[in-house]
C-alpha positions in Angstrom: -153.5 -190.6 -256.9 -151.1 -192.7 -254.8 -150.0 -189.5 -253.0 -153.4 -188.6 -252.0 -154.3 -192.3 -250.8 -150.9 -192.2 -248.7 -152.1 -188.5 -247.1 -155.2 -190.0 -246.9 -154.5 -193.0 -244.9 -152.1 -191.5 -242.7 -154.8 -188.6 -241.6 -157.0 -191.7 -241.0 -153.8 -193.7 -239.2 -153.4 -190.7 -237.0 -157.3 -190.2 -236.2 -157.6 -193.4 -235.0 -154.5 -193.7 -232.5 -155.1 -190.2 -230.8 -157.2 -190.7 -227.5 -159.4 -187.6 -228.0 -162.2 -189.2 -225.6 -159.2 -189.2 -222.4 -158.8 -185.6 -222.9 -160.5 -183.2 -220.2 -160.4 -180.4 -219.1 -161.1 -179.3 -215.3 -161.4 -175.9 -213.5 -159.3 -175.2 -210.0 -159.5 -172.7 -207.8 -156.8 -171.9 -205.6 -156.5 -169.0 -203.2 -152.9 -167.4 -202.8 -152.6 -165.6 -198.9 -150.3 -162.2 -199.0 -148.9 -161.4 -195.9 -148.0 -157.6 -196.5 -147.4 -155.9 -193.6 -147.1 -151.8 -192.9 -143.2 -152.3 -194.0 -143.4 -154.4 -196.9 -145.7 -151.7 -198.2 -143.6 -149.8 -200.1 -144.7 -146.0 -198.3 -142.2 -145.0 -195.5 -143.0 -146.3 -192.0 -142.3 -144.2 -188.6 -141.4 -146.9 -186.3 -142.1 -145.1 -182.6 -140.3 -147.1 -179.3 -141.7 -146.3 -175.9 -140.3 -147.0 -172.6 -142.2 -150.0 -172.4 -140.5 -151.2 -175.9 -143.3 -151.7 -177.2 -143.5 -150.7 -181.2 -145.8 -149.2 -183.2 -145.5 -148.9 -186.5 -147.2 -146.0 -188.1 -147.3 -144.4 -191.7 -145.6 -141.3 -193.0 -146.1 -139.0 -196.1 -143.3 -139.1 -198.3 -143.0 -137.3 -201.6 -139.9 -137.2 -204.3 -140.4 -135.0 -207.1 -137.3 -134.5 -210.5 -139.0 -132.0 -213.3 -137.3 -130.5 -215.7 -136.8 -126.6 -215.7 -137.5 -124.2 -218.5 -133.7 -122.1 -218.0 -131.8 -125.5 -217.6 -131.4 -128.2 -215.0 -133.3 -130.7 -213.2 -134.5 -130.2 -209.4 -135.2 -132.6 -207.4 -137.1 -132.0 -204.4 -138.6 -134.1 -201.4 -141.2 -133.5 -198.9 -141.5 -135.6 -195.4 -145.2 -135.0 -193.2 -145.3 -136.8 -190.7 -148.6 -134.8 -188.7 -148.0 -135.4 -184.4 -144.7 -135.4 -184.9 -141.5 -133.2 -183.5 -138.7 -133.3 -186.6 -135.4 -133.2 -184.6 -132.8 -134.7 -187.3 -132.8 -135.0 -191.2 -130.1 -137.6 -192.5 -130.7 -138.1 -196.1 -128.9 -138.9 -199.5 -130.0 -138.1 -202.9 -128.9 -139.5 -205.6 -129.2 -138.5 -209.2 -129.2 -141.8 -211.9 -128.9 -141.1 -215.4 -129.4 -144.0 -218.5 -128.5 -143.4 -222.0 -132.1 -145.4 -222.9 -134.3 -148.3 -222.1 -131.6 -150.8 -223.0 -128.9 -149.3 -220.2 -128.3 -149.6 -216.4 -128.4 -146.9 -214.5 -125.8 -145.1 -213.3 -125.1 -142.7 -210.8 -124.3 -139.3 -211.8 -124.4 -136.8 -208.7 -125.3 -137.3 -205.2 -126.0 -134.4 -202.2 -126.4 -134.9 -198.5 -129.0 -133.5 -196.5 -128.0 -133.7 -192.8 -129.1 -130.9 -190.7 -131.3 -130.4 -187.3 -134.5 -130.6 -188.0 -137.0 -127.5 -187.8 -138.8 -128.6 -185.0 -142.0 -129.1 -186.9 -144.3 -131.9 -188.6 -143.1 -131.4 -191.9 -139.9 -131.3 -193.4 -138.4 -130.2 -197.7 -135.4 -129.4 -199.4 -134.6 -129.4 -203.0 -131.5 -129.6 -205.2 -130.7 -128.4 -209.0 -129.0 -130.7 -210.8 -127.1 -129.4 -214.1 -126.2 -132.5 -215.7 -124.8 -132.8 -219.4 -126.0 -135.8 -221.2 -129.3 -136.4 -222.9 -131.1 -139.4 -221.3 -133.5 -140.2 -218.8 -133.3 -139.2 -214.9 -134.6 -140.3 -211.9 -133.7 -139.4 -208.3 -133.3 -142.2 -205.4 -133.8 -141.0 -202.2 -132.9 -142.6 -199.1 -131.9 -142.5 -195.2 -133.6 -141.5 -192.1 -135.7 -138.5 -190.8 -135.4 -138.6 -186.6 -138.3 -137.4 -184.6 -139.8 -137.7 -181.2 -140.1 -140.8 -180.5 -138.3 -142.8 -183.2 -137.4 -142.5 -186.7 -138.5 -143.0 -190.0 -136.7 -144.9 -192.7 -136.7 -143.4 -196.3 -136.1 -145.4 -199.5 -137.9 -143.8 -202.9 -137.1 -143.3 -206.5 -138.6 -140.6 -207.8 -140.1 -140.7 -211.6 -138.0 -140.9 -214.4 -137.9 -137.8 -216.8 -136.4 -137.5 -219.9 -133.3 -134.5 -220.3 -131.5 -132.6 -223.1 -129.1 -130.4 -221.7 -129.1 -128.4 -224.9 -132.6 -127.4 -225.0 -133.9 -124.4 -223.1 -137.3 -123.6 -222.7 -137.8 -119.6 -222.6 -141.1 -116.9 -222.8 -138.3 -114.3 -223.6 -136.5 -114.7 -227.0 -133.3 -112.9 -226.0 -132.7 -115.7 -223.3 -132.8 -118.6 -225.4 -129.4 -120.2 -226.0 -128.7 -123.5 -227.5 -125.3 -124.9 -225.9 
């Protein structure tokens, strides 16, 4: 009985010093400006300088694509559109990054360099096949500049991440299929 009085009364004690009635409760709105511009955007920008030096930025259509193939490897391929535009210069690096899983970095594992006249066009693609030898997970980074006229367009883009066993091989033909 004297442990239920002493719960009791301390409930009771503790009911009557909390404020409850100063407690409230009130809604705010607040509006947060973004200031993204064409280069904060993520998607490549052509930046075109006339005589006047004047600049216009303008957008450009950049793809990077890493699937796995069914005899073996990884290719990676881009593809740069840039429509109204005369391709004079390709400069670009890719790099193939490899992590164990989740919990790792990533770490480079190859890297090729595409740097060659352009083909006088609107669109410009190359590929590479990568034949790498640890499982994990692969992505390709992609970065540099693609020279037109006027100007130039800056590239920086990862690719999606794919997931990589070199000793699986996927095959219609039975006779092909070899596990390493």
């Amino acid at each position: 009985m004297k442990k239920f009085f002493s719960v009791f009364a301390v409930l009771a004690l503790l009911l009557t010093i909390a404020p409850f009635g100063l407690v409230s409760a009130q809604e705010i709105t607040t509006q947060v400006q973004s200031s993204n511009s064409i280069a904060q955007s993520g998607t490549p920008v052509t930046v075109d300088t006339y005589e006047t030096n004047v600049i216009s930025p303008q957008k450009a259509n950049f793809y990077v694509d890493l699937s796995v193939q069914k005899y073996g490897g990884l290719l990676a391929k881009w593809t740069y559109k840039n429509p109204g535009k005369v391709i004079t210069d390709v400069d670009l690096i890719m790099t193939l990054e490899y992590r164990e899983d989740f919990l790792h970095a990533w770490k480079t594992v190859d890297t090729v360099r595409f740097d060659y006249p352009g083909g006088l066009g609107a669109t410009e693609q190359n590929e590479r096949t990568f034949y790498p030898d640890q499982k994990g997970t692969y992505r390709v980074f992609v970065s540099g500049n693609v020279y037109h006229t006027p100007g130039f367009t800056n590239i920086q883009m990862f690719s999606g991440s794919r997931a990589y066993d070199p000793k699986i091989i996927i095959s219609n033909d039975p006779d092909k299929i070899e596990l390493k």
